[in-house]
C-alpha positions in Angstrom: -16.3 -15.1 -1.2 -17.5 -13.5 1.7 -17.7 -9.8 2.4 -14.3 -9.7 4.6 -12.4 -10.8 1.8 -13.4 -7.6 -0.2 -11.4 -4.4 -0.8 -12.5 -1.3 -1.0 -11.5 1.5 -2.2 -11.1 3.2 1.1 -9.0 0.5 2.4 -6.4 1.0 -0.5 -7.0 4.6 0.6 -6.2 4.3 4.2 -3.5 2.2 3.4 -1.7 4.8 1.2 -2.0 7.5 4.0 -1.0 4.7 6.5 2.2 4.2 4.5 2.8 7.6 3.6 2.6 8.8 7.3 4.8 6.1 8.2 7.2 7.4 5.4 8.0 10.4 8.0 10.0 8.1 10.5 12.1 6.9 8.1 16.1 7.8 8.7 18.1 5.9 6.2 16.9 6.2 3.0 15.7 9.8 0.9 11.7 9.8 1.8 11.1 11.7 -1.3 12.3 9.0 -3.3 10.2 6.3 -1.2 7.2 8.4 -1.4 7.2 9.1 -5.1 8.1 4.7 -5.5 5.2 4.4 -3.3 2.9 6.8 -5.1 3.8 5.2 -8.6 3.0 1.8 -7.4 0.0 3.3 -5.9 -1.2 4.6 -9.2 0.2 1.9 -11.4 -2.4 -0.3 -9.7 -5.2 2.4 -9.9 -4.6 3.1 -13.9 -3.9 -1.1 -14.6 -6.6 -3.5 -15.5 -9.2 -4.5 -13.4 -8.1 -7.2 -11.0 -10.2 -10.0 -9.6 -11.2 -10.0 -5.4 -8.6 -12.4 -5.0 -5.9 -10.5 -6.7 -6.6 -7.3 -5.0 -7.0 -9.3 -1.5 -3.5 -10.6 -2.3 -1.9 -7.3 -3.4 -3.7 -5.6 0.1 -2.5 -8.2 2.1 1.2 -7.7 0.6 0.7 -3.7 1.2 -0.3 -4.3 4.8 2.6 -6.7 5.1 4.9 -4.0 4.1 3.2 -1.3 6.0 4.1 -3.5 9.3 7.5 -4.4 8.1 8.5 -0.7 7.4 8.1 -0.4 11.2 11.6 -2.2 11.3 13.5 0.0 8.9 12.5 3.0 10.8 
């Protein structure tokens, strides 16, 4: 596996704040609610089992996904 396809901690990091900054636009839904969903996922992945490169490559990939997506709901 080469080195691009590793996440680090500070990606996941960034990629929290990215979301939760992001989580201000948002006009249709309570952003309380979203953050504290976004924050338990967050930390449900944090306190789990340790995950192989793939996995969290996947699981980064599906986060960034959303991060784009959420761009649309705004």
């Amino acid at each position: 596996m080469s080195n691009t396809n590793v996440v680090t901690r500070f990606m996941v990091y960034q990629l929290y704040r990215s979301i939760m900054k992001k989580s201000a636009d948002i006009k249709h839904t309570d952003i309380d609610y979203f953050r504290l969903r976004v924050r338990q996922e967050f930390d449900l992945v944090a306190k789990g089992r340790e995950y192989t490169p793939e996995t969290r490559l996947r699981m980064y990939q599906k986060g960034k996904d959303f991060l784009k997506d959420l761009g649309g709901v705004i």
